[in-house]
C-alpha positions in Angstrom: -39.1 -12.7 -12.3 -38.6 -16.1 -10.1 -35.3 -17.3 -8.9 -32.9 -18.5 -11.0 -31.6 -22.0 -9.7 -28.7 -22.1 -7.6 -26.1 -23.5 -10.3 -27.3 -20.8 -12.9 -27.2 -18.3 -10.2 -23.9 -19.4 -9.1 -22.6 -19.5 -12.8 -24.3 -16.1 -14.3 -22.6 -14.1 -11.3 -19.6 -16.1 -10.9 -20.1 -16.6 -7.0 -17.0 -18.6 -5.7 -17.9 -18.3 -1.8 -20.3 -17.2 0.5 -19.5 -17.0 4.3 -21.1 -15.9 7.6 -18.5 -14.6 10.2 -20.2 -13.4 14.3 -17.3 -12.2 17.2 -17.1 -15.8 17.7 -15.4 -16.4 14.3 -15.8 -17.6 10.5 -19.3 -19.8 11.5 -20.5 -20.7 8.3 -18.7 -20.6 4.6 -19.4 -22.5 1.6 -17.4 -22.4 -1.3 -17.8 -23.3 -5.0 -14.8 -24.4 -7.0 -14.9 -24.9 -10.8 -12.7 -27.0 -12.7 -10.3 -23.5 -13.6 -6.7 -25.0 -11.9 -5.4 -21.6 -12.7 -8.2 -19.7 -11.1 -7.4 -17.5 -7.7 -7.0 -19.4 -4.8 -7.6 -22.5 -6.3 -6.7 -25.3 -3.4 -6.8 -23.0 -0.8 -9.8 -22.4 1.2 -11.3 -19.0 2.0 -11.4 -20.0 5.8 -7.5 -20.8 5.8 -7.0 -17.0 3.8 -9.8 -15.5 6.5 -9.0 -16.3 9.9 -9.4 -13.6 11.9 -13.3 -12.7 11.3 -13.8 -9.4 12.8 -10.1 -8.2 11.9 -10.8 -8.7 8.8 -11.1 -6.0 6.4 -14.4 -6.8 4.7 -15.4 -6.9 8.3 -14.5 -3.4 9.9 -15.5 -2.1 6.6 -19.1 -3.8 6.0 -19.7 -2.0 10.0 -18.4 1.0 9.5 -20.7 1.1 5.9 -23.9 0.6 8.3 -23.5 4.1 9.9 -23.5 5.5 6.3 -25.9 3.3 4.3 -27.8 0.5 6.5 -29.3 -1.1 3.6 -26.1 -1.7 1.6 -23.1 -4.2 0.6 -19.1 -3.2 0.8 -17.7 -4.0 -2.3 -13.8 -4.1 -3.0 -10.8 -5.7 -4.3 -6.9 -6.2 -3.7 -4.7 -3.3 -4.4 -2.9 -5.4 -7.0 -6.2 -6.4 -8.9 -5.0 -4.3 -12.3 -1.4 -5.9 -11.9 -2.1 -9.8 -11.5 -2.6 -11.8 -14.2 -5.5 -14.2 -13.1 -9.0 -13.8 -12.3 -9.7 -10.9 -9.8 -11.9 -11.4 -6.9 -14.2 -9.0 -6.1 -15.7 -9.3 -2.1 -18.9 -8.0 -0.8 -20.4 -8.0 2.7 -22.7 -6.6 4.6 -23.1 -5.6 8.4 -26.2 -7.0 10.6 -27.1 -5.2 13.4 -28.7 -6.3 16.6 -30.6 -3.5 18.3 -32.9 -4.2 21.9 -33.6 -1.0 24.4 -32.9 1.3 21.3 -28.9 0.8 21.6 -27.7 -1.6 18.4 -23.9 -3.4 17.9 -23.0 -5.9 15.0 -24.1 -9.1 15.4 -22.5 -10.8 12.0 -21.7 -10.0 8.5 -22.7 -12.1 5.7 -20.9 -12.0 2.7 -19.9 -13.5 -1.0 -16.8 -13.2 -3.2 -17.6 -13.7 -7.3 -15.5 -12.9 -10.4 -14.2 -9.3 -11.3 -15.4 -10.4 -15.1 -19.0 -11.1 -13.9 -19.3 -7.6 -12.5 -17.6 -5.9 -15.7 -19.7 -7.6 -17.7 -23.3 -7.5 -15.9 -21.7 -3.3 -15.9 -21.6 -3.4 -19.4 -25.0 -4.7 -20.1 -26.7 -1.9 -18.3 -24.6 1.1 -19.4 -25.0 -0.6 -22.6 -23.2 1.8 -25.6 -23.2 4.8 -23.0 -19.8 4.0 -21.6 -18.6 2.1 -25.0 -17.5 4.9 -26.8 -14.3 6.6 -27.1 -15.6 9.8 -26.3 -16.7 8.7 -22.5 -14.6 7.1 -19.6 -16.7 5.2 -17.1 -15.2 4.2 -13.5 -16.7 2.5 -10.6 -15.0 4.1 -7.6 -15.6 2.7 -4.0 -16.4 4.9 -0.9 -12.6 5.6 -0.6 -11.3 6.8 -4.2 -10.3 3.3 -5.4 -11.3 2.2 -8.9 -13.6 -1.2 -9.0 -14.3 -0.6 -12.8 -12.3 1.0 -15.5 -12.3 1.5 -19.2 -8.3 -0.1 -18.7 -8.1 -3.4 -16.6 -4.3 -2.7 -15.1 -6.0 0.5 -13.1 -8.4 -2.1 -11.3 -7.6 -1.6 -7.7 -5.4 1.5 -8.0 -6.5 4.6 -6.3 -7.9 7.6 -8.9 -6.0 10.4 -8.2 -3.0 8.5 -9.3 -4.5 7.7 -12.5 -6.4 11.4 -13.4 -4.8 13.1 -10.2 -7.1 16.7 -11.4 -10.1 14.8 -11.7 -9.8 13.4 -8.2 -8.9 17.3 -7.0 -12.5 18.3 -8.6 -14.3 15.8 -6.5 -12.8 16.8 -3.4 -13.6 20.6 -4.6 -17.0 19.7 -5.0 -17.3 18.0 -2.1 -18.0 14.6 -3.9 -14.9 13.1 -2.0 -13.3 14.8 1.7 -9.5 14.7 2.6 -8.7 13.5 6.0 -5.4 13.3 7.1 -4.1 10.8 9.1 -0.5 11.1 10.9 1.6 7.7 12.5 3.8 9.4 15.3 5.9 5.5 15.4 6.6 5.0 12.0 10.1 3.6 10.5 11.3 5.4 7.6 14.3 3.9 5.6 17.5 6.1 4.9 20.7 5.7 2.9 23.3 4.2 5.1 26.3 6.3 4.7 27.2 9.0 1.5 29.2 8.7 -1.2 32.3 10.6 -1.6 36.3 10.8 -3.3 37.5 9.8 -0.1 39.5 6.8 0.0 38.8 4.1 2.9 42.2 3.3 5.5 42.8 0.3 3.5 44.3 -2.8 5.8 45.7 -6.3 5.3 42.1 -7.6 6.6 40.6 -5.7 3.8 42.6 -7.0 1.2 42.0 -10.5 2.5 38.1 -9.8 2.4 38.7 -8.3 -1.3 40.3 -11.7 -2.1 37.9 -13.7 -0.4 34.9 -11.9 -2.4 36.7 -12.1 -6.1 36.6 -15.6 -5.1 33.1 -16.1 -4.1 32.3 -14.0 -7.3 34.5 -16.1 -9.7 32.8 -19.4 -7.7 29.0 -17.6 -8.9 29.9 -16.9 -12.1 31.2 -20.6 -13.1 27.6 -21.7 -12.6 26.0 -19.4 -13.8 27.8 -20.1 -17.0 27.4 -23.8 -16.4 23.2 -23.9 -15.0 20.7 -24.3 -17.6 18.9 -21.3 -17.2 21.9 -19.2 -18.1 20.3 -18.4 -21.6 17.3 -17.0 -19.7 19.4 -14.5 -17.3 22.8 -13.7 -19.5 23.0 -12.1 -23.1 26.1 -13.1 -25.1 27.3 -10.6 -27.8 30.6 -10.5 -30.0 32.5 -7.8 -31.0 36.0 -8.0 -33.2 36.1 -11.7 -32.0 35.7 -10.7 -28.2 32.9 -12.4 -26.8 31.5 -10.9 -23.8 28.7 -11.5 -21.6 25.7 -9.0 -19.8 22.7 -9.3 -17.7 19.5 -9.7 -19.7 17.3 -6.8 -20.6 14.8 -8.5 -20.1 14.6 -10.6 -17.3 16.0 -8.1 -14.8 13.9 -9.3 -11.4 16.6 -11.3 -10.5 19.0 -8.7 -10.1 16.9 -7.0 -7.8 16.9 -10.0 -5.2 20.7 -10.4 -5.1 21.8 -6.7 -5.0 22.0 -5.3 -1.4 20.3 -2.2 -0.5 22.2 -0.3 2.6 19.8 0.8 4.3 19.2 1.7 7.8 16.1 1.6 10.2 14.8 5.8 11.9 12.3 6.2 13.7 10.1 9.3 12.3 6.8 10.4 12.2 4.2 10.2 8.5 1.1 11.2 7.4 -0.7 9.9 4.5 -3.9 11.4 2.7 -6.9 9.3 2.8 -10.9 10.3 0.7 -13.9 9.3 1.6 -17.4 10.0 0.5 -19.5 12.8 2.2 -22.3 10.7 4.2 -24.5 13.5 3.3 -24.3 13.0 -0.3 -26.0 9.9 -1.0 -28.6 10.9 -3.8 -27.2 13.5 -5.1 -26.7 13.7 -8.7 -23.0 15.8 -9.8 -23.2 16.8 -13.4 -19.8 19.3 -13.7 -19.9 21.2 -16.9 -16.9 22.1 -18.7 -15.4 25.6 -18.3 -12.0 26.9 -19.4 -10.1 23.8 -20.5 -11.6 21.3 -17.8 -13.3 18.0 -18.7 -16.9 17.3 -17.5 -18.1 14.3 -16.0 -20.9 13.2 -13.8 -21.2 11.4 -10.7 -24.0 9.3 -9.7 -24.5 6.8 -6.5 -25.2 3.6 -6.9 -27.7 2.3 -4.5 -27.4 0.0 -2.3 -23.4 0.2 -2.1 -20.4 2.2 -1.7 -19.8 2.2 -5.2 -20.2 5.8 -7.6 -20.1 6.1 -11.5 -18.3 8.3 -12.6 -18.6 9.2 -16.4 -15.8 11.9 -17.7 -15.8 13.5 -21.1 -12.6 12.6 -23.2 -13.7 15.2 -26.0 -12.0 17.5 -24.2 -8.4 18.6 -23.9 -7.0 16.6 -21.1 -6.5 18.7 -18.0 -3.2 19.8 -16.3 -0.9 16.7 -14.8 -1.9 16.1 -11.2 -1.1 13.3 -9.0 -2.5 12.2 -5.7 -1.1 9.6 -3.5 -2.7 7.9 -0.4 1.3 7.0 0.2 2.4 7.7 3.2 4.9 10.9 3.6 7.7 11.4 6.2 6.8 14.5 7.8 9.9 17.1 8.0 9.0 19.5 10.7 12.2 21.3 9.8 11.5 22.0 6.5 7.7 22.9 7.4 9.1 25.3 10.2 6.7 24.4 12.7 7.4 25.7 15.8 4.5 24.9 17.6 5.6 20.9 17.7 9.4 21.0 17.8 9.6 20.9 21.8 8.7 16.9 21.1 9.5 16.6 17.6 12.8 17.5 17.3 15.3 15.4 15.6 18.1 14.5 18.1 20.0 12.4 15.8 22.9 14.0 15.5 22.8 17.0 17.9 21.8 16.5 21.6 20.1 20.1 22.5 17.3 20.7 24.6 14.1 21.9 22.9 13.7 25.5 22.2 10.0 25.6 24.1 7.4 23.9 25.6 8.6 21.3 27.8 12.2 22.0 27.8 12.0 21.7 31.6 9.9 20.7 34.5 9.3 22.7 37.9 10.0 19.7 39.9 12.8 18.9 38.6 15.0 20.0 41.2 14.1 18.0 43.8 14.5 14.4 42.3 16.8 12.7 44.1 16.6 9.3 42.2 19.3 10.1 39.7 22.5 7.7 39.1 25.9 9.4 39.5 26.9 8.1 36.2 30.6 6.9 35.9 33.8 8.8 36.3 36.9 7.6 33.8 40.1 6.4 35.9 43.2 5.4 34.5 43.5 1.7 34.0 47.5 1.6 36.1 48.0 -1.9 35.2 47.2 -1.5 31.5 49.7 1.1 31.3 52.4 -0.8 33.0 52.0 -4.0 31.0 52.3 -1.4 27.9 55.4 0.4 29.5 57.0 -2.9 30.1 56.1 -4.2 26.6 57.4 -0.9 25.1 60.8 -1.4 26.5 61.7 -4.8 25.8 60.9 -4.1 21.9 
């Protein structure tokens, strides 16, 4: 077959960029707009959304890909592909490696972006009717678990265990996919500030003033809301025995979410989150899981030159028990896990100031520092007591 020309090329896969980026920086990008005003990232460049070259993530991920598969391309997209409503971008790149004296390191990684419906519908032609009937679901999943391809375009970017959480445990059973847990000893976790209770607050005159003050700035709100253009769009009006009364919309409710206040306050705690990843080892090999008991079958098979697996599921069968996985991370509650081993360091001094139970509770040379401050003693402030003595008196 000879090459196609570059504008039937460009227009059969959908290319919209193709860039070059060394340690030095984004060297070399060209980019290939259509006439779509609606299409992603339309008047903004790729060099203005990629600045950082080798912090980038089609970057670190195109390297790490060459210890796995030299020959091969990284393909991904955003988290929220399933979830936007334009055309998704789909980003490939691949790692080159310099090696002299028989040590190597990355030189550069070359790279294109082209449309999500190019590479859905090139997938279509060659499963053909395979993957087009009911009774057969057919993902693309990337090195890590994420979908590229699925039968349902709002799971396009999402991460399979969340969508068949049991099919995603069976990978990892069969070795398809391995857990690896990674933990964040300085992460910020949000809590509730204060609880809710009958008690009543030690009401003041500032309080009542402050009440005033915010019926006011309420009333104040309300008037334009009533009298803005878009109040239609945001409030319901309804009648009922001649009353007319007034509600937030059902169904524009976004707004609400930007005005109401949250109390929240910042911790400092420590997560862990549960990340898949291909087995290196298992780059030809062909899974076909049969059913047994009430489990669905599917098969799994690499596609070459990628970090890309099909994965084709039986739907005959009874769907299997509910199971959800999450690559969200998850405060970690030593407490509750009762480990002992890391509660010397882990210990949660917020409200009680003890010294560990273990571990390194003290130190051998602690008796001979000599650096310490005296801290501060508490005296009796005479004058302030005469001024109130003298106050006291004369009222």
């Amino acid at each position: 077959m000879g090459l196609l020309p570059r504008n039937e090329f460009k227009q059969r896969f959908g290319i919209t960029v193709a860039f070059l980026a060394t340690h030095s920086g984004l060297t070399r990008w060209q980019e290939f707009h259509s006439n779509n005003a609606d299409e992603v990232g339309a008047g903004e460049s790729f060099s203005e959304r990629n600045k950082h070259s080798i912090d980038e993530i089609w970057y670190k991920r195109a390297v790490d890909q060459h210890f796995v598969r030299e020959e091969s391309f990284v393909y991904s997209v955003p988290f929220d592909a399933g979830d936007s409503g334009g055309e998704t971008i789909v980003t490939a790149s691949h790692a080159i490696f310099h090696t002299e004296g028989g040590k190597s390191a990355p030189a550069a990684v070359v790279g294109f972006q082209f449309q999500h419906t190019a590479l859905l519908k090139l997938f279509r032609n060659i499963t053909g009717n395979a993957c087009a009937m009911d009774d057969k679901g057919c993902y693309i999943l990337d090195n890590n678990g994420f979908v590229i391809i699925s039968p349902h375009r709002q799971e396009t970017g999402k991460f399979f265990g969340e969508i068949n959480g049991y099919i995603m445990h069976r990978l990892v059973e069969e070795r398809v996919y391995k857990r690896v847990t990674v933990y964040d000893y300085q992460a910020i976790c949000f809590q509730s500030n204060g609880d809710n209770n009958s008690s009543n607050y030690l009401f003041s005159p500032l309080l009542h003033v402050l009440r005033i003050v915010k019926w006011l700035l309420y009333t104040l709100l309300w008037y334009i809301v009533q009298m803005h253009a878009v109040t239609a769009e945001f409030i319901e009006q309804y009648t009922d025995e001649n009353l007319t009364f007034y509600q937030p919309s059902t169904k524009n409710t976004e707004w609400l979410k930007s005005v109401t206040l949250q109390r929240t306050r910042l911790k400092s705690c420590d997560m862990q989150r549960l990340l898949y990843t291909l087995y290196n080892d298992k780059d030809n090999v062909v899974y076909n899981i049969t059913a047994h008991a009430c489990v669905r079958p599917f098969v799994v098979l690499p596609i070459p030159a990628s970090n890309l697996i099909l994965l084709v599921i039986d739907q005959v069968c009874p769907k299997e028990y509910t199971m959800e996985l999450t690559v969200n991370p998850i405060d970690i509650n030593y407490q509750l896990e009762g480990n002992d081993t890391l509660a010397c360091y882990k210990h949660d001094r917020e409200f009680t100031r003890v010294r560990p139970v273990s571990c390194i509770n003290r130190h051998v040379n602690e008796s001979s520092i000599e650096l310490c401050g005296n801290a501060g003693s508490i005296f009796a402030n005479i004058l302030l007591l005469l001024i109130c003595f003298i106050v006291n008196q004369f009222l």
